[in-house]
MIRO-301353 format. One record per atom (N, C-alpha, C): residue number from 1; y, z, x. Coordinates in nm, 3 decimals, padded with zeros to 5 digits. Example, Ala and Ser with C-alpha at 12.3 -4.5 7.8 and 13.67 -1.06 7.14 Angstrom:
BEGIN
ATOM  num       py       pz       px
ATOM    1  -00.569   00.780   01.319
ATOM    1  -00.450   00.780   01.230
ATOM    1  -00.330   00.780   01.320
ATOM    2  -00.225   00.708   01.285
ATOM    2  -00.106   00.714   01.367
ATOM    2   00.003   00.787   01.290
//
This chain:
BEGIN
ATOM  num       py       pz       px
ATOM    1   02.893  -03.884  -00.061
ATOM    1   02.769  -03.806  -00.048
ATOM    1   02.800  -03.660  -00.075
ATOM    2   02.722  -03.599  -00.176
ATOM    2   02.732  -03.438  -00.209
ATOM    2   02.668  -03.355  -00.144
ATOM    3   02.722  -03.255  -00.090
ATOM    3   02.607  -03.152  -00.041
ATOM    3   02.533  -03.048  -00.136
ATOM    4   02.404  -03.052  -00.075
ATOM    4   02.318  -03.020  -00.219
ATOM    4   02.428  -02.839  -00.224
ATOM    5   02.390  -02.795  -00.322
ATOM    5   02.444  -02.649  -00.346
ATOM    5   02.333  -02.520  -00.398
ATOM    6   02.305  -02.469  -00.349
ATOM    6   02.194  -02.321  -00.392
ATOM    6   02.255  -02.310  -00.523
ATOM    7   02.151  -02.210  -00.585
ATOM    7   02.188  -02.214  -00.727
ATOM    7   02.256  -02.048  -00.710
ATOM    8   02.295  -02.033  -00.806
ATOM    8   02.329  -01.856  -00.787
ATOM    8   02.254  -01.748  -00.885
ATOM    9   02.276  -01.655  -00.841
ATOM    9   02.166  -01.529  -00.921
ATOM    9   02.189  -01.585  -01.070
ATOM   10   02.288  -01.583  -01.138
ATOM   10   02.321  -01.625  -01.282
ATOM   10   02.238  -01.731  -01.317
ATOM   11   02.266  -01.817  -01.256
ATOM   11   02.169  -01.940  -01.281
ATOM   11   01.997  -01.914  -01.264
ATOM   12   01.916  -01.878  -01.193
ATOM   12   01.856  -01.858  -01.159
ATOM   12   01.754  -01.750  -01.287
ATOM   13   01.839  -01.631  -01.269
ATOM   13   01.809  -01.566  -01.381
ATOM   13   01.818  -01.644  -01.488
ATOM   14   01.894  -01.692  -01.545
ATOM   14   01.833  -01.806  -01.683
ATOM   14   01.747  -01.891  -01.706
ATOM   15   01.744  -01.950  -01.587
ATOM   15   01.606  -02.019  -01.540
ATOM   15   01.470  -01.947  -01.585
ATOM   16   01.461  -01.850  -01.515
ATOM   16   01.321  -01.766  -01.594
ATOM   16   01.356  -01.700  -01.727
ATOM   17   01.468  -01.668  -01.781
ATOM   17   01.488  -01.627  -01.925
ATOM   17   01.424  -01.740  -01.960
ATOM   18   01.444  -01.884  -01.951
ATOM   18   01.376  -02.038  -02.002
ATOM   18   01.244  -02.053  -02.037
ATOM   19   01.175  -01.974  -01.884
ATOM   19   01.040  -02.021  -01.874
ATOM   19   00.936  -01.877  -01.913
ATOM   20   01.026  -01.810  -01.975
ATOM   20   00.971  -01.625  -02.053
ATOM   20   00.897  -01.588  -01.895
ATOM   21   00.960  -01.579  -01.787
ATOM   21   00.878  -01.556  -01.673
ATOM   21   00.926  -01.397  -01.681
ATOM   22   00.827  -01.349  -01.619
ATOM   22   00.812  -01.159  -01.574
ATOM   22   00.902  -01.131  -01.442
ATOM   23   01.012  -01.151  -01.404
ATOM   23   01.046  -01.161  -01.259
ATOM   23   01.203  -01.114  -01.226
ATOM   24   01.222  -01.108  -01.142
ATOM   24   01.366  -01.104  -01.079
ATOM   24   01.430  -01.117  -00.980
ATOM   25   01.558  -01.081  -00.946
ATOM   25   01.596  -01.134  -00.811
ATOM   25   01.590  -01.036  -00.734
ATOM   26   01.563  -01.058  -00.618
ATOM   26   01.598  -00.973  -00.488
ATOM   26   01.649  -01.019  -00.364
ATOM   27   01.733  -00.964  -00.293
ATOM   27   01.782  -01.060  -00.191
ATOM   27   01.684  -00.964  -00.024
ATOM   28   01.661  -01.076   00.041
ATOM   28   01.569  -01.069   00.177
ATOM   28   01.662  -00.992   00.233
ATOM   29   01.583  -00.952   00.375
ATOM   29   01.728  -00.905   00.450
ATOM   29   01.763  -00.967   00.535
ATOM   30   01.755  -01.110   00.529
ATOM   30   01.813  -01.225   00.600
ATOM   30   01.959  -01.245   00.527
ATOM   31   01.956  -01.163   00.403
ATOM   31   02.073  -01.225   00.249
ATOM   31   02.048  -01.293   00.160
ATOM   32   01.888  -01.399   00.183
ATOM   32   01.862  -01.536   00.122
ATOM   32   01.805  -01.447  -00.017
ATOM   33   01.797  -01.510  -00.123
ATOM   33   01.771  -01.489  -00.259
ATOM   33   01.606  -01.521  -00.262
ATOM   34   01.545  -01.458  -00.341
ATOM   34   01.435  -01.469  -00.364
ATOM   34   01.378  -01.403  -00.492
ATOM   35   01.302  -01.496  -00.551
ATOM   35   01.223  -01.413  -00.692
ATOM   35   01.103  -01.306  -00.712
ATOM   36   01.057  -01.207  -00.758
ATOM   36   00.948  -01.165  -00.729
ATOM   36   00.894  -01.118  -00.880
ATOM   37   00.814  -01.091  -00.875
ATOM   37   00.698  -01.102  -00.993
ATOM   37   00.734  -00.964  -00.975
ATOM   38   00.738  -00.905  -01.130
ATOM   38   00.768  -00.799  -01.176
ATOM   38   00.689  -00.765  -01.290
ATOM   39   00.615  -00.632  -01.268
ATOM   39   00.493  -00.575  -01.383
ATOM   39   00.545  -00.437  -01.401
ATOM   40   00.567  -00.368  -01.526
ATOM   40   00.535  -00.250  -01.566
ATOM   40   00.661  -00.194  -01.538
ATOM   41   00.729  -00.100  -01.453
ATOM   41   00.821  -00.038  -01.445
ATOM   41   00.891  -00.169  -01.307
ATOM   42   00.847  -00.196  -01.263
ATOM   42   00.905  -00.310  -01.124
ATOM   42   00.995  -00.399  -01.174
ATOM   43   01.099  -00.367  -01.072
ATOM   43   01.226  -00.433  -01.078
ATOM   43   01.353  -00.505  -00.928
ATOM   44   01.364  -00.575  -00.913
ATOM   44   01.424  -00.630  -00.787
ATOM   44   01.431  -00.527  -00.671
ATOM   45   01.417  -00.401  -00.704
ATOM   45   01.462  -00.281  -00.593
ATOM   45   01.327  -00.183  -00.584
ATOM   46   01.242  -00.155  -00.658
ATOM   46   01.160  -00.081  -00.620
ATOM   46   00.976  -00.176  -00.710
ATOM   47   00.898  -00.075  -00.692
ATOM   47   00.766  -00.196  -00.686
ATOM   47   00.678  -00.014  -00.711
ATOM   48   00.610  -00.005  -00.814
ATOM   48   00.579   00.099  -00.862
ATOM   48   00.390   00.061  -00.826
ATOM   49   00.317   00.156  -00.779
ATOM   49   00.163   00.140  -00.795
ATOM   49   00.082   00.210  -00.822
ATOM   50   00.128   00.323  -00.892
ATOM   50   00.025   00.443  -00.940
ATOM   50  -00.034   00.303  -01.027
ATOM   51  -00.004   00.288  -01.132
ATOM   51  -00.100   00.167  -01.195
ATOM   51  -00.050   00.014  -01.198
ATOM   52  -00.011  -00.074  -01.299
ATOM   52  -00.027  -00.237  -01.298
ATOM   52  -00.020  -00.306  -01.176
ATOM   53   00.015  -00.397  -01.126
ATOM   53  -00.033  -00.510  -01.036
ATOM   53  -00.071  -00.436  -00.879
ATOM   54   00.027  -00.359  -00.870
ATOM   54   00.002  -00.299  -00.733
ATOM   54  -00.115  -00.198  -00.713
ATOM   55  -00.156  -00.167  -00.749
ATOM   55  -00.249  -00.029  -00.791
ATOM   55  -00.333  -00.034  -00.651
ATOM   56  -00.355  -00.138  -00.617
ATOM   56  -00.436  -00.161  -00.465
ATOM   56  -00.384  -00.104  -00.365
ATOM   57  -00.260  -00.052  -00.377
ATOM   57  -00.207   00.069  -00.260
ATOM   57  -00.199   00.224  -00.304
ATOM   58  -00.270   00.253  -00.419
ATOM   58  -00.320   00.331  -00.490
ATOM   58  -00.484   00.398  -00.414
ATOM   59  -00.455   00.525  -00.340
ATOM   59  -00.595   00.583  -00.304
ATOM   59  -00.697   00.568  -00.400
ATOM   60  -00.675   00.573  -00.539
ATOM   60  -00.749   00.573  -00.609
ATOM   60  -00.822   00.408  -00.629
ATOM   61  -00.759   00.328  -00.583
ATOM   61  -00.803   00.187  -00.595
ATOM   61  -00.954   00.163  -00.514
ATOM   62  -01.049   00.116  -00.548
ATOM   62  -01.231   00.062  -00.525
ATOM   62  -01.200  -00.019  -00.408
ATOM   63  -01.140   00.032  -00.267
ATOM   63  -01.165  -00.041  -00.158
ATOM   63  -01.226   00.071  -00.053
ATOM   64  -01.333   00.029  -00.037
ATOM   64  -01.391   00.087   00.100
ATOM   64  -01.332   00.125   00.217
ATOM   65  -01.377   00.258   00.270
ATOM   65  -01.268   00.265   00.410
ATOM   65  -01.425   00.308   00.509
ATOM   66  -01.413   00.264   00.628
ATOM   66  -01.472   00.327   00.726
ATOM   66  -01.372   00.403   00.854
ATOM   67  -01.417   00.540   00.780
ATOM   67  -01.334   00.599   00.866
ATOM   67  -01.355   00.729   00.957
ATOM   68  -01.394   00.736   01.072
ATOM   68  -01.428   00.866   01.164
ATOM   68  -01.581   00.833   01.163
ATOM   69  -01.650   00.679   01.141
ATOM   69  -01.744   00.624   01.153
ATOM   69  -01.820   00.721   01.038
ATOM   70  -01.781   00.714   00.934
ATOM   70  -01.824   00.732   00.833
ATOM   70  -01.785   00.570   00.684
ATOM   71  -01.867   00.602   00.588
ATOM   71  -01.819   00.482   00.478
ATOM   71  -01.791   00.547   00.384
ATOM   72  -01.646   00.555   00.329
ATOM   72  -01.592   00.628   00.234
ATOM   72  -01.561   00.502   00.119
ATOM   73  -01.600   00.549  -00.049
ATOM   73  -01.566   00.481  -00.137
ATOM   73  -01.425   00.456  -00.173
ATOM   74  -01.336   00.483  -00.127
ATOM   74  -01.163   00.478  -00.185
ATOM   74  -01.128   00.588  -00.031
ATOM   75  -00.988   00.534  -00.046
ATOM   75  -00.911   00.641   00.056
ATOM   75  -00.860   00.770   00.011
ATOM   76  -00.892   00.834  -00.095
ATOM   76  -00.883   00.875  -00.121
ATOM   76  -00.978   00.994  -00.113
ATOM   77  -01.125   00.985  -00.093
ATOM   77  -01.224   01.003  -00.076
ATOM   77  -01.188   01.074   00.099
ATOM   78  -01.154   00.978   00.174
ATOM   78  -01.148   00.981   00.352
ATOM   78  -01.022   01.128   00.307
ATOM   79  -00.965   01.072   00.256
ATOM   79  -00.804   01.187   00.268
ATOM   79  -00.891   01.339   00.243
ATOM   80  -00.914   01.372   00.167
ATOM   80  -00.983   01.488   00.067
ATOM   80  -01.101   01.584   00.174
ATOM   81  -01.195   01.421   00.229
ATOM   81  -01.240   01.455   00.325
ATOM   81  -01.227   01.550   00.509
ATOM   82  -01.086   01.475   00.497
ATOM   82  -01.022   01.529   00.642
ATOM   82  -01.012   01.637   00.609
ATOM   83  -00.968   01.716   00.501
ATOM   83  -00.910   01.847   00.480
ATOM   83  -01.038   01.976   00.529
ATOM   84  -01.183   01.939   00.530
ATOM   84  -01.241   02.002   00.562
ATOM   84  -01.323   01.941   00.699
ATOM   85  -01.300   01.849   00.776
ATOM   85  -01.349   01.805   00.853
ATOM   85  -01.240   01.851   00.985
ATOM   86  -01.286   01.890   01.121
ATOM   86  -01.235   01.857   01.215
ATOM   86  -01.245   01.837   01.316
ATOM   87  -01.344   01.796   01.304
ATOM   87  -01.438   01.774   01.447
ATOM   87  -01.556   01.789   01.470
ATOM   88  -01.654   01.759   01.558
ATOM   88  -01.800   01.803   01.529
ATOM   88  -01.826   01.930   01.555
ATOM   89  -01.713   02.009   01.613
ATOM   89  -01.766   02.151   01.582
ATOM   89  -01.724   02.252   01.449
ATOM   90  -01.719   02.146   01.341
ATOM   90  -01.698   02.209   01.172
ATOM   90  -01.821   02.298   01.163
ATOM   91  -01.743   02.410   01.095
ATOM   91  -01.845   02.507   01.080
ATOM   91  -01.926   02.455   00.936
ATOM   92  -02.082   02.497   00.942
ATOM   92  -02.149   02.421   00.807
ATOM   92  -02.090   02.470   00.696
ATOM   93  -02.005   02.562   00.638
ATOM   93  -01.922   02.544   00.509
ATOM   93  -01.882   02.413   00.493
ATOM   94  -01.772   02.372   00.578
ATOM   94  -01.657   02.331   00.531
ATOM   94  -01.738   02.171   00.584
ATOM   95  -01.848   02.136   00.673
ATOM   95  -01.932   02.039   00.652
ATOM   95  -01.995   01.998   00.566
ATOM   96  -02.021   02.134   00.489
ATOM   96  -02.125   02.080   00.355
ATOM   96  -02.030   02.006   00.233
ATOM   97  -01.861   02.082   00.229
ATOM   97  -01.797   02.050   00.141
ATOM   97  -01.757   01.933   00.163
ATOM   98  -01.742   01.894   00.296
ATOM   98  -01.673   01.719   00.334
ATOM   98  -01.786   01.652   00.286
ATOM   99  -01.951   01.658   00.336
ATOM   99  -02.016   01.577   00.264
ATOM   99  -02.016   01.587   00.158
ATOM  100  -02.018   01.680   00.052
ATOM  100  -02.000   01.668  -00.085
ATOM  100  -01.888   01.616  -00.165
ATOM  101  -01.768   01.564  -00.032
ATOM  101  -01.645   01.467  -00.096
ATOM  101  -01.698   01.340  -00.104
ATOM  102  -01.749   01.365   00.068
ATOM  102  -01.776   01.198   00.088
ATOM  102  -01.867   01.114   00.002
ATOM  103  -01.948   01.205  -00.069
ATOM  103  -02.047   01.137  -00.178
ATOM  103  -02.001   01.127  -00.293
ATOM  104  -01.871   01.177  -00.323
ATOM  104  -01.817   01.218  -00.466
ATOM  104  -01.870   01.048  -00.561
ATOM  105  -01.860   01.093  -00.699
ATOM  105  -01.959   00.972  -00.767
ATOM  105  -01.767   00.881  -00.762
ATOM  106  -01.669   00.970  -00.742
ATOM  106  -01.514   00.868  -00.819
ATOM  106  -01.444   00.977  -00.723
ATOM  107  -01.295   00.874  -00.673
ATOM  107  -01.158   00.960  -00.622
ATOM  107  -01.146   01.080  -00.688
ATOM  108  -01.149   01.067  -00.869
ATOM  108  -01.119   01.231  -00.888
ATOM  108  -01.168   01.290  -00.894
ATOM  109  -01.319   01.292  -00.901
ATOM  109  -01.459   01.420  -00.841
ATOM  109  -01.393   01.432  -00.698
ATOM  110  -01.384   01.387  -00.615
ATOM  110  -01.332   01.421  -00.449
ATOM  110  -01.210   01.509  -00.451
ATOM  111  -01.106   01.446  -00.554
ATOM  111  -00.998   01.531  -00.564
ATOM  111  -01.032   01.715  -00.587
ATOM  112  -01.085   01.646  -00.727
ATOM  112  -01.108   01.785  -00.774
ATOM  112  -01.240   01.913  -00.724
ATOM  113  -01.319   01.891  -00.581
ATOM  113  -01.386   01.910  -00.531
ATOM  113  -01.330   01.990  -00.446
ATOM  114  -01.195   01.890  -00.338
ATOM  114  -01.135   01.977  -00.309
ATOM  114  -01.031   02.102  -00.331
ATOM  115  -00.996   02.021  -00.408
ATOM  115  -00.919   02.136  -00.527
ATOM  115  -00.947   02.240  -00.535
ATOM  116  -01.122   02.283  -00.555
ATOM  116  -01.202   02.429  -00.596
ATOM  116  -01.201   02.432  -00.469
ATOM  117  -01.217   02.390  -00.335
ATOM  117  -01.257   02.472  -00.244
ATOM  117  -01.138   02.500  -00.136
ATOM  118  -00.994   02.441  -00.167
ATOM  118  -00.892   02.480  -00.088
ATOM  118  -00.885   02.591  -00.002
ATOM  119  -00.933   02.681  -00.059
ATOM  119  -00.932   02.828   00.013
ATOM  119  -01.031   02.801   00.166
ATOM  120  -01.105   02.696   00.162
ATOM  120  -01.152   02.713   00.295
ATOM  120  -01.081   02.549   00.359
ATOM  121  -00.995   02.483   00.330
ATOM  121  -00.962   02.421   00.407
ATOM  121  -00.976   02.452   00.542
ATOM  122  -00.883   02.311   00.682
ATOM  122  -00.840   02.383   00.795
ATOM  122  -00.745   02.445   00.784
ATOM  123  -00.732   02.513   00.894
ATOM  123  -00.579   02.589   00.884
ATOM  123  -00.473   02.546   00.887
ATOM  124  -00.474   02.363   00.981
ATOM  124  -00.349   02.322   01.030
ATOM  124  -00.338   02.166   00.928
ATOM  125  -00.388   02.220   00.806
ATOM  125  -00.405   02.114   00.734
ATOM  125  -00.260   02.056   00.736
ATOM  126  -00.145   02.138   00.658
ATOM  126  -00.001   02.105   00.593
ATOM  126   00.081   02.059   00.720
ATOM  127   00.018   02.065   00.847
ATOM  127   00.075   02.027   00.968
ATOM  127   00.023   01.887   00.993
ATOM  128  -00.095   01.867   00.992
ATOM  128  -00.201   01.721   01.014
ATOM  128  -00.183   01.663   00.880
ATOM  129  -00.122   01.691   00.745
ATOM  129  -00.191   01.565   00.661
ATOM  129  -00.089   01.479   00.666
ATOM  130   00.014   01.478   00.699
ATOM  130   00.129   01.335   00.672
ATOM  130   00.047   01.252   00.792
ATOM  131   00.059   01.300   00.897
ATOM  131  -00.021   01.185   00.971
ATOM  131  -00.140   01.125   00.958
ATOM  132  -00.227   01.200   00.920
ATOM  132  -00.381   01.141   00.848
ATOM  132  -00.371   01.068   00.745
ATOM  133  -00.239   01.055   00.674
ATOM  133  -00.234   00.980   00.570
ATOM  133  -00.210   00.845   00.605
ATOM  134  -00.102   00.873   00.722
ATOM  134  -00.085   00.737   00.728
ATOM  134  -00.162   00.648   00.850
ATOM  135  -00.245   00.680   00.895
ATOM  135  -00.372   00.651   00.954
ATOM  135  -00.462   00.609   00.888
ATOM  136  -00.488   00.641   00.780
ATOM  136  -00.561   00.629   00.676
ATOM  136  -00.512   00.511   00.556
ATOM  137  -00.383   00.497   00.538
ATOM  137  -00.338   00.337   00.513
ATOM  137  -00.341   00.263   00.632
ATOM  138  -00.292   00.276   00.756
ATOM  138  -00.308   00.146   00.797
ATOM  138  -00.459   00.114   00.845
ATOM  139  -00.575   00.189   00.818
ATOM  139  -00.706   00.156   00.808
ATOM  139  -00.765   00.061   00.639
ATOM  140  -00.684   00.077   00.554
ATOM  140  -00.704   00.026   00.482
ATOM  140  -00.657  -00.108   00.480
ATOM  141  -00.549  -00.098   00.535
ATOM  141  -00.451  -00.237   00.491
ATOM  141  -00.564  -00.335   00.626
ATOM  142  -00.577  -00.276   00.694
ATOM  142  -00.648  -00.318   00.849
ATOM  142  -00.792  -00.377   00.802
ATOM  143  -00.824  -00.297   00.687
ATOM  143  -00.982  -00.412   00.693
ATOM  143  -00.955  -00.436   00.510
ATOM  144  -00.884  -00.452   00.475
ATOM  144  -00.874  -00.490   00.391
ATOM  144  -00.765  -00.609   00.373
ATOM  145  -00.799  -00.738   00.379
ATOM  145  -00.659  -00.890   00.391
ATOM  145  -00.609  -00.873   00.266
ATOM  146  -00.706  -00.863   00.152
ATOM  146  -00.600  -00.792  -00.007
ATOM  146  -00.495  -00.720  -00.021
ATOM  147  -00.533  -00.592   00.028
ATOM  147  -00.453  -00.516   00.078
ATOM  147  -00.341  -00.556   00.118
ATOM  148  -00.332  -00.588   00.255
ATOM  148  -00.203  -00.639   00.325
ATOM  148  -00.155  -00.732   00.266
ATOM  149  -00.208  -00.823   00.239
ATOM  149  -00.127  -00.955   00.168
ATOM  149  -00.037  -00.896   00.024
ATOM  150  -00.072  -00.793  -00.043
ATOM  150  -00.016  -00.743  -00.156
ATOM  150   00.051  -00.665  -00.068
ATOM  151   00.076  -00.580   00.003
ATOM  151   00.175  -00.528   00.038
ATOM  151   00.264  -00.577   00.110
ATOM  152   00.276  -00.666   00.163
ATOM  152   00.323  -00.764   00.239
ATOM  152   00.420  -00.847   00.133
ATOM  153   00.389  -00.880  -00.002
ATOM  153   00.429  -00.906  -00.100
ATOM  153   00.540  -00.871  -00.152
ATOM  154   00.528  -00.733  -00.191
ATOM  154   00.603  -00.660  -00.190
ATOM  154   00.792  -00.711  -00.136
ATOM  155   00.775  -00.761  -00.013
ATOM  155   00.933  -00.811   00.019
ATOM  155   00.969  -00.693   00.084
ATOM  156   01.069  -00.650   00.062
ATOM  156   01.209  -00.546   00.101
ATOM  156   01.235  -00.452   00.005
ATOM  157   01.171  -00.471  -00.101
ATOM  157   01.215  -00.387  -00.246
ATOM  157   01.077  -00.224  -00.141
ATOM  158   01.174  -00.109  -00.229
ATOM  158   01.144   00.030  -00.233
ATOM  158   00.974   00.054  -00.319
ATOM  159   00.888   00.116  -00.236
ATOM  159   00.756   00.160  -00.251
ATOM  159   00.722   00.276  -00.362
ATOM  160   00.702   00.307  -00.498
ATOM  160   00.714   00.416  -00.556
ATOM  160   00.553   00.482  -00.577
ATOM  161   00.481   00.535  -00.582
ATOM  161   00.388   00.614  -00.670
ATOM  161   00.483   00.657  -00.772
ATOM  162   00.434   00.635  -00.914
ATOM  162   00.476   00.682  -01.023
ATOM  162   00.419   00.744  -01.085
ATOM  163   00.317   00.865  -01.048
ATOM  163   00.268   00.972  -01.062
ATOM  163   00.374   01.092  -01.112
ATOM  164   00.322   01.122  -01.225
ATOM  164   00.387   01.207  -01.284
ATOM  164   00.328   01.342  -01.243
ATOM  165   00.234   01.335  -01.173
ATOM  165   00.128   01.458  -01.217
ATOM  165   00.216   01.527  -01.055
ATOM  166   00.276   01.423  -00.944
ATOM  166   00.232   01.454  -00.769
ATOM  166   00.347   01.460  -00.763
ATOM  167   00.467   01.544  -00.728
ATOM  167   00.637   01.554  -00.656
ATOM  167   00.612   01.525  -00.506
ATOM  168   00.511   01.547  -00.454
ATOM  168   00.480   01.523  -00.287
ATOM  168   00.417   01.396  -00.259
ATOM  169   00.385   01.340  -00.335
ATOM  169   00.329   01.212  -00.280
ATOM  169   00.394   01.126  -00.358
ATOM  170   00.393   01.105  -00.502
ATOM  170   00.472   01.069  -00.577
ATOM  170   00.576   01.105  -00.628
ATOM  171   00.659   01.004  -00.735
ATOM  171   00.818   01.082  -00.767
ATOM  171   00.836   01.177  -00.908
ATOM  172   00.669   01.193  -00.922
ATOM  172   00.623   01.358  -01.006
ATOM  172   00.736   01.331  -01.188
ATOM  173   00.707   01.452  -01.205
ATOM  173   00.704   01.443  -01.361
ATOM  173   00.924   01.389  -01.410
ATOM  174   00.964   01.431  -01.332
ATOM  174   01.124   01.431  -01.326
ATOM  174   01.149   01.270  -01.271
ATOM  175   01.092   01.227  -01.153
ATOM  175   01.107   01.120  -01.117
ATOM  175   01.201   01.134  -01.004
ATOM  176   01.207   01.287  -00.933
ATOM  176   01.304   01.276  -00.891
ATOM  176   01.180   01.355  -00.754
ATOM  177   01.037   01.335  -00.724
ATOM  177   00.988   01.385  -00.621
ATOM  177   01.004   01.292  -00.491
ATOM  178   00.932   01.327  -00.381
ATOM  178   00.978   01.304  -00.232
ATOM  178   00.872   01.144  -00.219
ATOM  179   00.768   01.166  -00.333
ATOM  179   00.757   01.011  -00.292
ATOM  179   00.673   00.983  -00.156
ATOM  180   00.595   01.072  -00.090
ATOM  180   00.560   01.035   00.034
ATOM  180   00.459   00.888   00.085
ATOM  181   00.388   00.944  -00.023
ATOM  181   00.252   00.768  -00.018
ATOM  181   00.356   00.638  -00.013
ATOM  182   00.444   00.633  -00.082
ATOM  182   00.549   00.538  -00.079
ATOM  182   00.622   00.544   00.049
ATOM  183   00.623   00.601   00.091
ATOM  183   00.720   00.623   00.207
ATOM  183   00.636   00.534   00.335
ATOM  184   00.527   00.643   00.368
ATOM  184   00.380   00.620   00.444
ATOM  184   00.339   00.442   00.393
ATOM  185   00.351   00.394   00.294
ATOM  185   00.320   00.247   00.290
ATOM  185   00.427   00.161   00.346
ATOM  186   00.590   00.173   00.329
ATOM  186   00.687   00.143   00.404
ATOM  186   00.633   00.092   00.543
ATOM  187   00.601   00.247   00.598
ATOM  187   00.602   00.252   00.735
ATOM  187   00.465   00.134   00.786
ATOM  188   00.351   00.120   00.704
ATOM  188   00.295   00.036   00.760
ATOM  188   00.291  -00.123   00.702
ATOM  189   00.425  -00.148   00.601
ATOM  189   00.460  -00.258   00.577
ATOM  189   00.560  -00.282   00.687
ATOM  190   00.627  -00.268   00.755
ATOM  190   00.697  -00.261   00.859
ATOM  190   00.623  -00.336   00.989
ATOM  191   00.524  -00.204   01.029
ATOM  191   00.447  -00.266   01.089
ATOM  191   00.366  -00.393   01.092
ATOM  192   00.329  -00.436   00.984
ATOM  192   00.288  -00.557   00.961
ATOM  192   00.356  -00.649   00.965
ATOM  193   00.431  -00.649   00.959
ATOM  193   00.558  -00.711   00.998
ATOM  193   00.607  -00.768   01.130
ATOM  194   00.607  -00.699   01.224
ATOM  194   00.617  -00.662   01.332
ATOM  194   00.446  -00.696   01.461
ATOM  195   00.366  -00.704   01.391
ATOM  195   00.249  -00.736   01.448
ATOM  195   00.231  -00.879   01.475
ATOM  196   00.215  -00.922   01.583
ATOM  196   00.207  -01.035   01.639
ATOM  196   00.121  -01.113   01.549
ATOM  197   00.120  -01.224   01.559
ATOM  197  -00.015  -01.309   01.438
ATOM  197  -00.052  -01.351   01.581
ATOM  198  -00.223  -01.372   01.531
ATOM  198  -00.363  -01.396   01.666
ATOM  198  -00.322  -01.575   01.654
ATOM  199  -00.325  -01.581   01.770
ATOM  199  -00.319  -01.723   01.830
ATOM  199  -00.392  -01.792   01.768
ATOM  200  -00.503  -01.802   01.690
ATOM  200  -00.614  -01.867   01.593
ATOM  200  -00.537  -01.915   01.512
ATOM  201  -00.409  -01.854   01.426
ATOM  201  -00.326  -01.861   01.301
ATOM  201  -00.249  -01.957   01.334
ATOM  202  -00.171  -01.945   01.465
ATOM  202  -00.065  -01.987   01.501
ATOM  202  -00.116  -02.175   01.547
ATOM  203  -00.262  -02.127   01.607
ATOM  203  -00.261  -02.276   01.648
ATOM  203  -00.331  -02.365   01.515
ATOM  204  -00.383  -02.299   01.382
ATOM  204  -00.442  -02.393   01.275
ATOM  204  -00.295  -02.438   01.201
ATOM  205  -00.197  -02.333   01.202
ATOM  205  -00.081  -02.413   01.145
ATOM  205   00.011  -02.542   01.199
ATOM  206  -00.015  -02.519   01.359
ATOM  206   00.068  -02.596   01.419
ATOM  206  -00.068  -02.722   01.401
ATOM  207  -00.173  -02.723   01.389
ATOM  207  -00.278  -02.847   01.356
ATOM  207  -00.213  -02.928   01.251
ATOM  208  -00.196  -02.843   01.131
ATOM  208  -00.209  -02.840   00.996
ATOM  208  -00.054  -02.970   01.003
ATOM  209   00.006  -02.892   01.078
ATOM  209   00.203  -02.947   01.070
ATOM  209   00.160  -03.056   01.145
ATOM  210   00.133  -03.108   01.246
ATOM  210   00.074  -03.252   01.281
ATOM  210   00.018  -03.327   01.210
ATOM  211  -00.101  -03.277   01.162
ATOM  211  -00.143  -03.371   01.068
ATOM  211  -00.104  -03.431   00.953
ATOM  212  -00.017  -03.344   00.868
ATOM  212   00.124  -03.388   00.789
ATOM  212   00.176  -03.486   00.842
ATOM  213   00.239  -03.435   00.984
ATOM  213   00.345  -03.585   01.020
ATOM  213   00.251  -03.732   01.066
ATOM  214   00.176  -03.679   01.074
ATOM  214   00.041  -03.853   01.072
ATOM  214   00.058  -03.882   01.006
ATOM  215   00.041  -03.841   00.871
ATOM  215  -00.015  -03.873   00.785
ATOM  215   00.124  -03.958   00.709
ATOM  216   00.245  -03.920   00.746
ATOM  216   00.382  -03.962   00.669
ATOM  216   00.414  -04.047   00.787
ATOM  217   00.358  -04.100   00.880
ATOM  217   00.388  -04.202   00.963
ATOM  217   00.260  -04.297   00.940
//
């Protein structure tokens, strides 16, 4: 009697050279080997989403956020927004300009909205936005199951924005910026991770695994 044997990266990789598949290896951080679907610049170690497959962790991506009990078109929209919002005692400037994000017709009318009116931001903006940001993904990933399930996807491989235009959020025109949106998605792929699954999940699978073994008896 033989014991079966895993195949190895070599092998494996030829395997999809065979089948012209888009993909590669990455290893879990259990050690175990695993394949992942690879688009555009994505490769076993990092997972790029300014644009192709990932783009859904992209502010600029058409998912709704409700946020500060408001309905924002993209998160991007909510982000742009905070910068002049801070509470209900906003003075009507910098109220009129948040509603005029929050209605923006697209992410880059909002961008560029705020853009012209920077000069009246808050004051403690460059202090509050890393955290609003990432409040602001895990509100997305949170009512959005697309969302999470694609980031969740993702594996263990490194988070990039490949924004040429952003060195602070993305890794900017050199490729060599700080990358933060990537960073900030990490942190709430982690978390997801780490979040208990609702007893609803836990008890349709353990149904699901019974009824299998009926069914093979």
């Amino acid at each position: 009697m033989t014991s079966e044997t895993k195949p190895t990266i070599q092998q494996i990789e030829a395997d999809m050279a065979d089948d012209g598949a888009t993909r590669a290896i990455s290893l879990r951080a259990d050690g175990s080997i695993e394949t992942v679907e690879c688009h555009g610049l994505d490769n076993a170690r990092q997972v790029f989403f300014y644009e192709q497959d990932f783009y859904v962790l992209s502010n600029f991506s058409a998912f709704n956020l409700h946020w500060r009990e408001c309905t924002f078109p993209t998160s991007e929209h909510a982000y742009h927004w905070m910068k002049f919002f801070s509470g209900p005692t906003v003075d009507g400037l910098r109220a009129s300009i948040a509603e005029s994000i929050r209605f923006a017709p697209s992410a880059h009318v909002a961008f560029k909205l705020a853009e012209e009116s920077k000069r009246f931001r808050r004051q403690d903006w460059d202090e509050v936005k890393l955290g609003i940001m990432l409040d602001i993904l895990r509100a997305k990933a949170a009512q959005h199951e697309y969302v999470a399930r694609k980031l969740l996807g993702t594996g263990e491989r490194e988070l990039i924005e490949n924004s040429w235009r952003d060195d602070f959020w993305g890794w900017g025109p050199n490729r060599d910026g700080q990358n933060m949106l990537g960073k900030l998605w990490m942190v709430v792929r982690s978390e997801l991770r780490a979040k208990p699954r609702p007893l609803e999940e836990l008890l349709s699978e353990a149904e699901a695994a019974d009824s299998f073994k009926e069914k093979k008896l």
